[in-house]
Phi, psi and omega in degrees: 000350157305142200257357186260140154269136185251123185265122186265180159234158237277342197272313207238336168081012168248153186297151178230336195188145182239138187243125180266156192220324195122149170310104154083061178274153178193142177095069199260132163251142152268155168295152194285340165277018199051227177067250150291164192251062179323123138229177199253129187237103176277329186298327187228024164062047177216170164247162169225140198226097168272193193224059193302002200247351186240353175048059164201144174298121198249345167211178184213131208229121179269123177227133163289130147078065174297000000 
């Protein structure tokens, strides 16, 4: 029911940075070329193509019932 996504580190498993987002994100993927990061928000009908290295949102992408 969180509108935040929390970026741990991959090492120690403690939160490092938090990304508002939106309601209820879920269904996170990295691209298969890495780099970016996806995830899916069914509350607002989008996908978000994140930037892990800038920790932002780099588009918002409308898909129904992602």
């Amino acid at each position: 029911m969180s509108d935040t996504l929390t970026v741990v580190d991959g090492r120690t498993l403690e939160p490092v940075s938090t990304i508002k987002v939106g309601r209820e994100p879920h269904k996170f993927r990295q691209a298969r070329a890495g780099g970016t990061v996806y995830s899916c928000n069914s509350s607002s009908n989008e996908m978000l193509e994140i930037d892990p290295a800038n920790l932002r949102i780099v588009r918002r992408i409308p898909i129904l019932d992602p």
